[in-house]
LUMLO-236791 format. One line per field, with one value per atom (N, C-alpha, C, CB): residue number from 1; x, y, z; atom name. Coordinates in nm, 2 decimals. Glycine has a CB too. Example, Ala and Ser with C-alpha at 12.3 -4.5 7.8 and 13.67 -1.06 7.14 Angstrom:
BEGIN
i	c(1|1|1|1|2|2|2|2)
u	c(1.32|1.23|1.32|1.13|1.28|1.37|1.29|1.41)
v	c(-0.57|-0.45|-0.33|-0.45|-0.22|-0.11|0.00|-0.06)
w	c(0.78|0.78|0.78|0.90|0.71|0.71|0.79|0.57)
at	c(N|CA|C|CB|N|CA|C|CB)
end
This chain:
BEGIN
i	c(1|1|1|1|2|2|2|2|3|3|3|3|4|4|4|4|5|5|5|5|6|6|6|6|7|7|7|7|8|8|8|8|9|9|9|9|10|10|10|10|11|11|11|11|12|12|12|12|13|13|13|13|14|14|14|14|15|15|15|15|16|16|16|16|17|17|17|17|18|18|18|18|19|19|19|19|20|20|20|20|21|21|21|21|22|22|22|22|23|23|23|23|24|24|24|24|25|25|25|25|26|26|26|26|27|27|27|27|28|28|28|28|29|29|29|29|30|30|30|30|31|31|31|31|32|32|32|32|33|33|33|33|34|34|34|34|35|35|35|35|36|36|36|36|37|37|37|37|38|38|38|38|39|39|39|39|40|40|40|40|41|41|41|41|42|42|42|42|43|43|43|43|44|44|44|44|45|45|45|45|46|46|46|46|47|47|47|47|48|48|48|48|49|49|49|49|50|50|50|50|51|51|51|51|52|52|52|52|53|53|53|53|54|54|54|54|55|55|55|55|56|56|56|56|57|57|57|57|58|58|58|58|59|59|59|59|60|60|60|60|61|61|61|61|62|62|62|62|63|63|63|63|64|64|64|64|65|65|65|65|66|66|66|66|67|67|67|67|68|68|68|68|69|69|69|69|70|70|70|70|71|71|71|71|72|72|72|72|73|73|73|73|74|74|74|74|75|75|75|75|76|76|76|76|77|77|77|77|78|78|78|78|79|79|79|79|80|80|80|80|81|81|81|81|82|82|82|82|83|83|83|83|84|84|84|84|85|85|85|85|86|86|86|86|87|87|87|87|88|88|88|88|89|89|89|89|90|90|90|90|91|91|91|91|92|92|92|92|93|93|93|93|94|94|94|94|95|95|95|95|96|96|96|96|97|97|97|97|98|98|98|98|99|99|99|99|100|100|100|100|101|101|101|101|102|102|102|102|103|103|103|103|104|104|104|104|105|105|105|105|106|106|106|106|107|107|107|107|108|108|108|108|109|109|109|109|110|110|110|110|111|111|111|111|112|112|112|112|113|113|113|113|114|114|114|114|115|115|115|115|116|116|116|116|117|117|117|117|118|118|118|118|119|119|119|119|120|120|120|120|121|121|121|121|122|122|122|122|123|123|123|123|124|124|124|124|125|125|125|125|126|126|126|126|127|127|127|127|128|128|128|128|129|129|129|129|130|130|130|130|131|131|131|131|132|132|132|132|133|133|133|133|134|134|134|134|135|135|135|135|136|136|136|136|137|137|137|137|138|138|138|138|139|139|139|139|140|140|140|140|141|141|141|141|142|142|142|142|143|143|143|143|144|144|144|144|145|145|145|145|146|146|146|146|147|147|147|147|148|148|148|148|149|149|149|149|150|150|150|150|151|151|151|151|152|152|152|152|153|153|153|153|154|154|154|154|155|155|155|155|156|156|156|156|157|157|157|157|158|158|158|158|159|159|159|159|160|160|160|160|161|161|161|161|162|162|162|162|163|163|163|163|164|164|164|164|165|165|165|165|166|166|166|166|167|167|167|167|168|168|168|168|169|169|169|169|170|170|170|170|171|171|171|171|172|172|172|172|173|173|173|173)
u	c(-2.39|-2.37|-2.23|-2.40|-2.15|-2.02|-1.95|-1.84|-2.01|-2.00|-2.09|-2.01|-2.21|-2.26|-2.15|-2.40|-2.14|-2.03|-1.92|-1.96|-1.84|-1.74|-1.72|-1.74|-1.90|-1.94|-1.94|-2.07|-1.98|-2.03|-1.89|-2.18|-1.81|-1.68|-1.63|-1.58|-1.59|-1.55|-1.61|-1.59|-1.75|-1.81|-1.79|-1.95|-1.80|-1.73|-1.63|-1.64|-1.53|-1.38|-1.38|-1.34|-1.45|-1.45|-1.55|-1.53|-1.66|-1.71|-1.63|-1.83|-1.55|-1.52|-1.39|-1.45|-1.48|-1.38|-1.46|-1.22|-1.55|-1.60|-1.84|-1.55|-1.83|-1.93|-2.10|-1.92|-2.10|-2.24|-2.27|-2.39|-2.22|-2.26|-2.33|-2.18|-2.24|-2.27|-2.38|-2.10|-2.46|-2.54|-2.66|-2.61|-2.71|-2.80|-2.80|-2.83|-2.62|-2.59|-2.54|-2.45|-2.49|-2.45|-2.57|-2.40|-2.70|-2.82|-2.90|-2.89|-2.87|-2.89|-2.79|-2.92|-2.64|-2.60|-2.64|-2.49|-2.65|-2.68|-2.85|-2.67|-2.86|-3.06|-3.03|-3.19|-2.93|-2.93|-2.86|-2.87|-2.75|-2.67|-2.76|-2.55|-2.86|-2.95|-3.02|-3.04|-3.03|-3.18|-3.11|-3.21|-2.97|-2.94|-2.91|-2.87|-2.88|-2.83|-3.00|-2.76|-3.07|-3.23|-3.36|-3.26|-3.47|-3.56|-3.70|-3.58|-3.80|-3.91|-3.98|-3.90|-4.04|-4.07|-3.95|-4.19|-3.84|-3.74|-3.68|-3.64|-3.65|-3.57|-3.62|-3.55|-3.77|-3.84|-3.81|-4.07|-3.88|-3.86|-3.78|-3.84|-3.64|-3.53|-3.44|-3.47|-3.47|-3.43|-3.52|-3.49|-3.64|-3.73|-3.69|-3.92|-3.66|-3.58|-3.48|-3.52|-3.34|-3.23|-3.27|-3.13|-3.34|-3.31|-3.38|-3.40|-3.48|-3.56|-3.47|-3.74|-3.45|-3.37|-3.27|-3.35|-3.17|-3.04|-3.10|-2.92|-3.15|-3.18|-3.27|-3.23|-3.33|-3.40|-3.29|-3.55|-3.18|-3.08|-3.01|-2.98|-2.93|-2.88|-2.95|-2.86|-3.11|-3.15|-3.16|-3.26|-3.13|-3.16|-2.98|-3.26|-2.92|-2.73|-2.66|-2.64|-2.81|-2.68|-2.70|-2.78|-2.72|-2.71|-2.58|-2.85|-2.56|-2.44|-2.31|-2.47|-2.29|-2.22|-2.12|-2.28|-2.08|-1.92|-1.80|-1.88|-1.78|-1.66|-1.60|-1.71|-1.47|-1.36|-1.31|-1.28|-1.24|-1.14|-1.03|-1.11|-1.01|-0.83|-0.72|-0.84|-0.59|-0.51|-0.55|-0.35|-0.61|-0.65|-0.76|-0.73|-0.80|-0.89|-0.86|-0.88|-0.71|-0.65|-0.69|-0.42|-0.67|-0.73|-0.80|-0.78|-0.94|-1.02|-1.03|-1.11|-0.97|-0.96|-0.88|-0.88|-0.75|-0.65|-0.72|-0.53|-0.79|-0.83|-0.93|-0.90|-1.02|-1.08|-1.02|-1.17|-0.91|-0.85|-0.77|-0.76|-0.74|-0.65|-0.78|-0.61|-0.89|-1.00|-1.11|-1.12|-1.07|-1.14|-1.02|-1.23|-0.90|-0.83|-0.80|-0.74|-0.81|-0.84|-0.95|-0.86|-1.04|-1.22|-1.22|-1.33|-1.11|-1.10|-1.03|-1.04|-0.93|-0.84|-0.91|-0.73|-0.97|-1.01|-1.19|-0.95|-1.23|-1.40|-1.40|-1.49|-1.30|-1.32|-1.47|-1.21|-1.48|-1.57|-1.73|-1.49|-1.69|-1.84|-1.92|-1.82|-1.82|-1.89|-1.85|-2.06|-1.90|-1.84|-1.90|-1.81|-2.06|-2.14|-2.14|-2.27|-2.14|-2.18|-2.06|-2.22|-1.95|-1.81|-1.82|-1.67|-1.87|-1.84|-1.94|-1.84|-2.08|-2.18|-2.10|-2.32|-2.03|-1.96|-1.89|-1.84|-1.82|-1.71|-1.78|-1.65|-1.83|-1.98|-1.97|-2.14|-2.07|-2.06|-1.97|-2.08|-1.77|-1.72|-1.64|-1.65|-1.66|-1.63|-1.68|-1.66|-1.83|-1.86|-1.85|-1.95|-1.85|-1.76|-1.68|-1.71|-1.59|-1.44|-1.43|-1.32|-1.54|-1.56|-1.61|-1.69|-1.71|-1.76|-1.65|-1.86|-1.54|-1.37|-1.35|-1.21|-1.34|-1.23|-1.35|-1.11|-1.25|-1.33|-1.41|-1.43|-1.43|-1.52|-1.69|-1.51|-1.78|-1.91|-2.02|-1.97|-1.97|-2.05|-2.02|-2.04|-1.90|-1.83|-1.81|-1.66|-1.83|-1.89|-2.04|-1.87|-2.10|-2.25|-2.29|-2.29|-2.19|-2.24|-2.20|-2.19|-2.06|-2.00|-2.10|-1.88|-2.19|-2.27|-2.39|-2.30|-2.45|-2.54|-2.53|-2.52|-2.43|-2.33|-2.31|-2.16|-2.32|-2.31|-2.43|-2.27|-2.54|-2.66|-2.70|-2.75|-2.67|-2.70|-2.67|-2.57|-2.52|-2.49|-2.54|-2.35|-2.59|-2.69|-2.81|-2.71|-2.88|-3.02|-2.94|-3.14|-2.82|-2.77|-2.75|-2.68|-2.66|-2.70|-2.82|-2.68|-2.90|-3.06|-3.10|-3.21|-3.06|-3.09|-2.97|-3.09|-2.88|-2.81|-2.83|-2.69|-2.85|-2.92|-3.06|-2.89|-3.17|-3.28|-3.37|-3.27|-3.33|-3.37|-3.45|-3.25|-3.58|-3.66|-3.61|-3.86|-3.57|-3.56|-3.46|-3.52|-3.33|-3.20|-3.29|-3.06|-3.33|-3.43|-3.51|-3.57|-3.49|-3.64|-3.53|-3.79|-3.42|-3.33|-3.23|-3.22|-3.25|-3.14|-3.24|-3.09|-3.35|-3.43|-3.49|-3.51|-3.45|-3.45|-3.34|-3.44|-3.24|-3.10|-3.11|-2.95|-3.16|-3.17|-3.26|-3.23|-3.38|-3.47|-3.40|-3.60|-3.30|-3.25|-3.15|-3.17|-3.07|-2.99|-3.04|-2.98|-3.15|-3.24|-3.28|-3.41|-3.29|-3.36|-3.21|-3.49|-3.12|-3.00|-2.92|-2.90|-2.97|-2.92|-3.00|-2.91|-3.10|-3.19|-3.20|-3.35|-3.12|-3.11|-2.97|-3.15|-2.86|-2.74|-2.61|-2.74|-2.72|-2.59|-2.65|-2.60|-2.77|-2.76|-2.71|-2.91|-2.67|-2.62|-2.46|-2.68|-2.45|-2.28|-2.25|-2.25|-2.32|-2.28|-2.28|-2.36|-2.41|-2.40|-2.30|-2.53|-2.26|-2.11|-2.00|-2.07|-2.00|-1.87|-1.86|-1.89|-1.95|-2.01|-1.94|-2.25|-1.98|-1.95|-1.80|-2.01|-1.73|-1.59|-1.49|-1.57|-1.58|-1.49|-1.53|-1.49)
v	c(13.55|13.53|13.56|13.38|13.51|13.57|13.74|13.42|13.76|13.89|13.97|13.92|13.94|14.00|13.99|13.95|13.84|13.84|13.94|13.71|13.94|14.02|14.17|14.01|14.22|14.38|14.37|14.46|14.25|14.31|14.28|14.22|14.23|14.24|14.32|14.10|14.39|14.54|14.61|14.60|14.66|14.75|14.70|14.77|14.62|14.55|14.67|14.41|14.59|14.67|14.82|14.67|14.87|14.99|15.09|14.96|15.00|15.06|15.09|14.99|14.99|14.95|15.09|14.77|15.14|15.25|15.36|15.26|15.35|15.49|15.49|15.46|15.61|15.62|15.53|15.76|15.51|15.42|15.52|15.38|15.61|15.64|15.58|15.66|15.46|15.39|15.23|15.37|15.26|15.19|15.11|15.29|15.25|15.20|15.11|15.29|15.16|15.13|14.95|15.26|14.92|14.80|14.74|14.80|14.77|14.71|14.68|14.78|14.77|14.72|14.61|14.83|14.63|14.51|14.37|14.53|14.40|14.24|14.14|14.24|14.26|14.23|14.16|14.43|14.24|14.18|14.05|14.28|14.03|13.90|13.83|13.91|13.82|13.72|13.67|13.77|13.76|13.78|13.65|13.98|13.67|13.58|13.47|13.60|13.40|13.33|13.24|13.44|13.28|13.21|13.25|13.22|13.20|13.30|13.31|13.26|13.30|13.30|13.38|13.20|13.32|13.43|13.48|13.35|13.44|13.40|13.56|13.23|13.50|13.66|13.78|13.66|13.77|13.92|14.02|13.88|13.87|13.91|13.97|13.84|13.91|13.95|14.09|13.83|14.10|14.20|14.34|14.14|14.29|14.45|14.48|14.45|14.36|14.41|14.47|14.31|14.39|14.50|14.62|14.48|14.64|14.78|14.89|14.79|14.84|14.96|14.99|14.91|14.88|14.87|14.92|14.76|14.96|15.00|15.14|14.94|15.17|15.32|15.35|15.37|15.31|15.38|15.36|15.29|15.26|15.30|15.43|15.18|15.45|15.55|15.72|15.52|15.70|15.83|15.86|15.85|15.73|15.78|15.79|15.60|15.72|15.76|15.88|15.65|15.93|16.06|16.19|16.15|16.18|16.31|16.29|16.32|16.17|16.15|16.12|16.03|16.14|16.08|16.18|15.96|16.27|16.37|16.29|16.45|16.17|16.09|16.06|15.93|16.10|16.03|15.96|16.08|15.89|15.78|15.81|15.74|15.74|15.78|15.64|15.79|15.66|15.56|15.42|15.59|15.42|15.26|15.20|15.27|15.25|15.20|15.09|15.26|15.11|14.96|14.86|14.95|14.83|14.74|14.68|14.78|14.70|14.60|14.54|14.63|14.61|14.56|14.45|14.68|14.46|14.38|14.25|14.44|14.27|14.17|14.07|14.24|14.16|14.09|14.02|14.17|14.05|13.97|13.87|14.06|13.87|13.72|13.63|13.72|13.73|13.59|13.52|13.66|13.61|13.56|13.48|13.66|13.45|13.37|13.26|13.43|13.27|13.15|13.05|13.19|13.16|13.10|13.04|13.20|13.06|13.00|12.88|13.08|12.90|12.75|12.67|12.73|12.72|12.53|12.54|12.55|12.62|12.61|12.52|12.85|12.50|12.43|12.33|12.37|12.25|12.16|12.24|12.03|12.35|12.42|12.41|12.57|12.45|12.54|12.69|12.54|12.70|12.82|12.96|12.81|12.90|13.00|13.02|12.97|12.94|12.95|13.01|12.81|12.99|13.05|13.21|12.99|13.24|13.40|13.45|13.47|13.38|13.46|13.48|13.39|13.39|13.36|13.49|13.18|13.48|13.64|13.81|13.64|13.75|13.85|13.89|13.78|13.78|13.82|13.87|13.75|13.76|13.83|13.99|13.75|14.03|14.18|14.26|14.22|14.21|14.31|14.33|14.33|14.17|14.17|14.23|14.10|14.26|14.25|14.44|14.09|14.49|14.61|14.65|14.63|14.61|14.62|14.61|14.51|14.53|14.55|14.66|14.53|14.79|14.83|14.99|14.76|15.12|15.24|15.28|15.20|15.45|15.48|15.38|15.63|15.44|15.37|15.39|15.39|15.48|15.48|15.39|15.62|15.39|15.32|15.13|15.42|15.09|14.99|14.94|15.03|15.01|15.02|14.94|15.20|15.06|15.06|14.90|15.19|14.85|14.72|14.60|14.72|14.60|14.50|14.53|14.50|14.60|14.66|14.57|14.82|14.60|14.49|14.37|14.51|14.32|14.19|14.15|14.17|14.19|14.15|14.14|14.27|14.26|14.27|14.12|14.41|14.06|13.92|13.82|13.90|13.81|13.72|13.67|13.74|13.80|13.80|13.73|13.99|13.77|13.69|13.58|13.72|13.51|13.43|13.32|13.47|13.37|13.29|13.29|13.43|13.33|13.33|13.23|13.47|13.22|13.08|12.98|13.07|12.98|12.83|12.80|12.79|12.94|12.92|12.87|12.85|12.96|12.91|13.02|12.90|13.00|13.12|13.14|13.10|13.05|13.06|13.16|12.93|13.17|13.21|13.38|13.07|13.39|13.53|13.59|13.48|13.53|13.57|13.63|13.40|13.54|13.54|13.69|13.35|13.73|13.81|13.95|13.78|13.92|14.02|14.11|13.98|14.00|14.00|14.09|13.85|14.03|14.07|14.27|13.95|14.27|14.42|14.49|14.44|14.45|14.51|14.53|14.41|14.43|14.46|14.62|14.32|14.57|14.64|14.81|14.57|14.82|14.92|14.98|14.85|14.93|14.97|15.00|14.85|14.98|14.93|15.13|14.70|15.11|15.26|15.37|15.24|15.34|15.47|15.51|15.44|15.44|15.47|15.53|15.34|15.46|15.46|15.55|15.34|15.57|15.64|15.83|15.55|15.84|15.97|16.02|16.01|15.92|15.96|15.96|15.85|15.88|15.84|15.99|15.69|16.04|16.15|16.28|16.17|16.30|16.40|16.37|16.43|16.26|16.24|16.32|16.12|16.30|16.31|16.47|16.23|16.51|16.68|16.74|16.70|16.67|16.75|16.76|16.64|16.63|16.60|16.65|16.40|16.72|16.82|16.94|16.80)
w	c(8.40|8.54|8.59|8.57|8.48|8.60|8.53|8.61|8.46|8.46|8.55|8.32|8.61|8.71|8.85|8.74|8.84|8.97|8.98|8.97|8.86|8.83|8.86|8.72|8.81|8.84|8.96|8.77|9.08|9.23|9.31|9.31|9.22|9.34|9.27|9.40|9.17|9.13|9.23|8.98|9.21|9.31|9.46|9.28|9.50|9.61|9.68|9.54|9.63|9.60|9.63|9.44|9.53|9.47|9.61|9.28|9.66|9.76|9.90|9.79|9.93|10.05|10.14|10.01|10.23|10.29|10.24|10.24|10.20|10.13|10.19|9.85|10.22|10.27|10.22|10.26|10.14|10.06|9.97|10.16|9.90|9.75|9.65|9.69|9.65|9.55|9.61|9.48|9.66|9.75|9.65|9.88|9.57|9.46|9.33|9.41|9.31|9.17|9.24|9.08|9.33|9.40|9.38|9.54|9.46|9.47|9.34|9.56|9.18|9.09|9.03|9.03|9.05|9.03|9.09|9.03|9.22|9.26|9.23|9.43|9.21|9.15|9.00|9.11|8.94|8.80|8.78|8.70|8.91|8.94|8.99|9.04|9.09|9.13|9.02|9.22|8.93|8.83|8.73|8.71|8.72|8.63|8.66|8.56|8.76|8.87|8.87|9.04|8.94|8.96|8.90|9.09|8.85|8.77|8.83|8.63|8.81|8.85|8.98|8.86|9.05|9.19|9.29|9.31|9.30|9.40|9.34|9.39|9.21|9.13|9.12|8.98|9.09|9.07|9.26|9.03|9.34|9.49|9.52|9.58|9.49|9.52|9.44|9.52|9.32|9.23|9.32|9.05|9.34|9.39|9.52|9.39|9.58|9.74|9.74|9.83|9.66|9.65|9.61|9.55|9.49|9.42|9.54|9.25|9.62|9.68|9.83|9.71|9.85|9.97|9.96|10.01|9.86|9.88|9.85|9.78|9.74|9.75|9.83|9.64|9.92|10.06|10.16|10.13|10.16|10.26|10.23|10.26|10.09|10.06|10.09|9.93|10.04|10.14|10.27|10.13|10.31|10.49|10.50|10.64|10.47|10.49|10.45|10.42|10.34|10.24|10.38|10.01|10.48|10.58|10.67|10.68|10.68|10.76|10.66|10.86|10.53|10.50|10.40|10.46|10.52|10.50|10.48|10.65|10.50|10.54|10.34|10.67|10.36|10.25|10.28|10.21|10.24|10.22|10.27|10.08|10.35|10.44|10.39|10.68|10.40|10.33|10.40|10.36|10.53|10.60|10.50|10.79|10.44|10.31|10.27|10.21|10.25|10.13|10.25|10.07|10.37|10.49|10.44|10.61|10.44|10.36|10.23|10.35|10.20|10.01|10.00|9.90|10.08|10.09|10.15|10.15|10.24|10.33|10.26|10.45|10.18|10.09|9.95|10.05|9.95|9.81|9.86|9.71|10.00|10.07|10.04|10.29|10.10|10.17|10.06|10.31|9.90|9.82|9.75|9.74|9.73|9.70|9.80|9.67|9.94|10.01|9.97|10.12|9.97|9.91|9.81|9.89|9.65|9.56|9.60|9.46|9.64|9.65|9.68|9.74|9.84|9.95|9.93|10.24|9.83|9.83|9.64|9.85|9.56|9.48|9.46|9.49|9.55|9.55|9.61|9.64|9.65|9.61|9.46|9.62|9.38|9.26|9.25|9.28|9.13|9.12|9.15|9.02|9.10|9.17|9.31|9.14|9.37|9.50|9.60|9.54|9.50|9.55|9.53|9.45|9.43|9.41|9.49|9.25|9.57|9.65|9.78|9.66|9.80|9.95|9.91|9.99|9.82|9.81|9.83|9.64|9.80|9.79|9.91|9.75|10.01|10.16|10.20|10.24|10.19|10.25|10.22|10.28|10.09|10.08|10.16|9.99|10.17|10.29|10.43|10.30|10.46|10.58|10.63|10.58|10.51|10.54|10.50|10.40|10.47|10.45|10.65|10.30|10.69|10.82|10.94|10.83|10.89|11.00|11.04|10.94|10.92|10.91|10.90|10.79|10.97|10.91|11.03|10.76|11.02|11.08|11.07|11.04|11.19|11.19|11.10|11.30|11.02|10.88|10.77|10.80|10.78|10.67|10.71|10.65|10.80|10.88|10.87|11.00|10.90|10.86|10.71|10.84|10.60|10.49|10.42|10.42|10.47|10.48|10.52|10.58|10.64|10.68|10.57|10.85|10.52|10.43|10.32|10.38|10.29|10.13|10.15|10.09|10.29|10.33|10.31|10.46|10.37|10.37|10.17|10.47|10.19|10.00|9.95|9.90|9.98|9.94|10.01|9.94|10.13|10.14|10.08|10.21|10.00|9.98|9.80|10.00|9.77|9.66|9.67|9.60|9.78|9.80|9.75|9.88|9.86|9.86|9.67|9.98|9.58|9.45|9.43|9.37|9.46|9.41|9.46|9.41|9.61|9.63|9.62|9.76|9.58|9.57|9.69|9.49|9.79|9.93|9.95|10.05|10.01|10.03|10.20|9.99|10.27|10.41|10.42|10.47|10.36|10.34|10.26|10.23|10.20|10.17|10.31|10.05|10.37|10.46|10.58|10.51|10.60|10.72|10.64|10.76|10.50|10.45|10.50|10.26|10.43|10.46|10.61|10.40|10.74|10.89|10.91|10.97|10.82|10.87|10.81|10.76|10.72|10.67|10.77|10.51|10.81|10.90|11.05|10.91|11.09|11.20|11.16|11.25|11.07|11.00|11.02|10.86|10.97|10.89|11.08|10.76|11.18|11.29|11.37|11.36|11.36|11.45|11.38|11.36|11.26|11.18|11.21|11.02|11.20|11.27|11.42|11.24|11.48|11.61|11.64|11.70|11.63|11.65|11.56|11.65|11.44|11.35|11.37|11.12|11.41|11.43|11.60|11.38|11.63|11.77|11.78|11.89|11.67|11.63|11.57|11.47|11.46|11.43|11.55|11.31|11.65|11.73|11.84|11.78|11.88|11.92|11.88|11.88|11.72|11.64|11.64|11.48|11.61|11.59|11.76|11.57|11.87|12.03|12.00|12.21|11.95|12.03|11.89|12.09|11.80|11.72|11.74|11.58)
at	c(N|CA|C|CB|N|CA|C|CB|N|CA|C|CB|N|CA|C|CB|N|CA|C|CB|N|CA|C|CB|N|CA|C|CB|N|CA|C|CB|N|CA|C|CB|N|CA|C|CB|N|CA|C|CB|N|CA|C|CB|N|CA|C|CB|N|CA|C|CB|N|CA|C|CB|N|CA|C|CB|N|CA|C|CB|N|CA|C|CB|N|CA|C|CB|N|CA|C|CB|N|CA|C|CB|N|CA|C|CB|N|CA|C|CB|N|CA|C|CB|N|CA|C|CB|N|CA|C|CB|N|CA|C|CB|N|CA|C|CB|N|CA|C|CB|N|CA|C|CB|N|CA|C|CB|N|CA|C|CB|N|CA|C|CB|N|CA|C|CB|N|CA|C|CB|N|CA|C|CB|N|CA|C|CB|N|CA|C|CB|N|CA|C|CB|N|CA|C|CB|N|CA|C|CB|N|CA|C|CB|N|CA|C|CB|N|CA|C|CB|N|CA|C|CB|N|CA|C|CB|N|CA|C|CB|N|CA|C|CB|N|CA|C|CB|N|CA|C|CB|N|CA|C|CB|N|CA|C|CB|N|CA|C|CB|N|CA|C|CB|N|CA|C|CB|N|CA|C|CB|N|CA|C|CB|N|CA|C|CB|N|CA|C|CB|N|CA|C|CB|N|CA|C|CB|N|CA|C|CB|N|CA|C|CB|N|CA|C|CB|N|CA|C|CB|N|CA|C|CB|N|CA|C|CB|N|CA|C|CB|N|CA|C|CB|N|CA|C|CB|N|CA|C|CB|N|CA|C|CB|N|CA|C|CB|N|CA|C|CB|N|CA|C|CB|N|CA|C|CB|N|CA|C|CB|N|CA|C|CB|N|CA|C|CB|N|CA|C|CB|N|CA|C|CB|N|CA|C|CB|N|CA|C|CB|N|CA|C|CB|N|CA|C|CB|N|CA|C|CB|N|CA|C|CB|N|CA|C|CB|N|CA|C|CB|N|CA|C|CB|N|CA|C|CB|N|CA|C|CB|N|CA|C|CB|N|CA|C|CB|N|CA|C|CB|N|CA|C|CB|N|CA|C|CB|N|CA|C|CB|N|CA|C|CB|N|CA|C|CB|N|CA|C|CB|N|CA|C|CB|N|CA|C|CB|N|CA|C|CB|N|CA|C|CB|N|CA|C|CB|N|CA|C|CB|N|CA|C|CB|N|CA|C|CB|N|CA|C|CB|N|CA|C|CB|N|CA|C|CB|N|CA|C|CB|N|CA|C|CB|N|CA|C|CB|N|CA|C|CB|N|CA|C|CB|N|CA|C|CB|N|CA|C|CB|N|CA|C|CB|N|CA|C|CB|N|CA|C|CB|N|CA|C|CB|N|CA|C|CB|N|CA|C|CB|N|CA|C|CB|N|CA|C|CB|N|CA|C|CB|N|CA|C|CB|N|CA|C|CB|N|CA|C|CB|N|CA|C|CB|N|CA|C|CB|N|CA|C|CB|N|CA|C|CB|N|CA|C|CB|N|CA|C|CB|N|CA|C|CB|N|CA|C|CB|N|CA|C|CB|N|CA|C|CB|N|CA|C|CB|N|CA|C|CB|N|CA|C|CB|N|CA|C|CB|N|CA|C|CB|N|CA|C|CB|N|CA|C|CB|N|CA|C|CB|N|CA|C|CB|N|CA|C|CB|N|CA|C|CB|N|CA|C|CB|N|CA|C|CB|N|CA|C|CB|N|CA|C|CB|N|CA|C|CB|N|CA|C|CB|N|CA|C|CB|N|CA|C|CB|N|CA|C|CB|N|CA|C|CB|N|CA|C|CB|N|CA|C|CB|N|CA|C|CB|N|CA|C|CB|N|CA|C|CB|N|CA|C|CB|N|CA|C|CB|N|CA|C|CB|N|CA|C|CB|N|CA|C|CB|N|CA|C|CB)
end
C-alpha cells in the first residue's frame, strides 16, 4: 500500500506541467493503489474504471497535446510539496492512508493552477483519478459514483472546449 502511494505521488510529480502522456501508466498505478488499499467489488470497479478511463482519456488528448514543459512547471510541484507537508503535519489524526489519498487529490489540484488549458485539464483528470482512490480507502460507493460524475463531466467539458482551445491557439499564432 504505501509503495503504491509512493509510485502515485512520484508520477504525480513527475506528470505535473506536462501534457498527459503518462495518463495510462498513472491510471494503472492508482488501480493497483486502490486494489491494495480495498478488495472485493469496490476494487475490481474501481481498478477497471481507472485503467479504461485514463487510457480512453489519453486517446482523445493525444491530438492536442504539442505542449512541453516550460520553467513555470516547478509552480506546481512546489505547490504540491508545501501542501503535502502541511497535510502531513495538521492531518496526523487522519491516518495514514487516508492522508496520502488527500495528497493524491491535491497533486492534481495543484497541477490544474498552473499551465496552459491542456495541461490544466490533464491536472483535474489526476484529481479525479484520486478521488475514485479515494472512495477505495474509505470504501464509499457514494464517493465512487460522485468520482465517476466528476470524470463524465470532466470527459463532456473536454470534448467541447479543448478542441476550440486548440483552434483558438492555432488563429492567434
Amino acid at each position: 500500500m504505501i509503495a503504491g502511494f509512493a509510485l502515485l505521488l512520484l508520477l504525480a510529480l513527475a506528470a505535473l506541467g506536462r501534457d498527459g502522456r503518462g495518463l495510462p501508466l498513472y491510471g494503472v498505478a492508482c488501480a493497483f493503489t486502490g486494489a491494495t488499499v480495498c478488495g472485493g467489488l469496490l476494487a475490481l470497479l474501481t481498478s477497471v474504471a481507472l485503467i479504461s478511463l485514463n487510457i480512453v482519456a489519453w486517446i482523445g488528448l493525444r491530438r492536442f497535446a504539442p505542449h512541453t514543459p516550460e520553467r513555470s512547471s516547478v509552480l506546481p510541484v512546489m505547490g504540491t510539496i508545501v501542501l503535502l507537508l502541511t497535510l502531513a503535519l495538521s492531518g496526523a489524526s487522519l491516518g495514514l492512508t487516508t492522508a496520502l489519498g488527500a495528497g493524491i487529490v491535491l497533486a492534481g489540484l495543484c497541477g490544474a493552477a498552473f499551465g496552459p488549458p491542456l495541461v490544466q485539464f490533464v491536472g483535474l483528470l489526476m484529481a479525479s483519478d484520486g478521488l475514485i482512490v479515494m472512495a477505495c480507502v474509505m470504501q464509499s460507493w457514494a464517493l465512487f459514483a460522485t468520482a465517476l460524475a466528476f470524470w463524465g463531466v470532466l470527459a463532456a467539458l473536454g470534448c467541447v472546449l479543448l478542441p476550440r482551445l486548440a483552434w483558438r491557439r492555432v488563429l492567434e499564432e
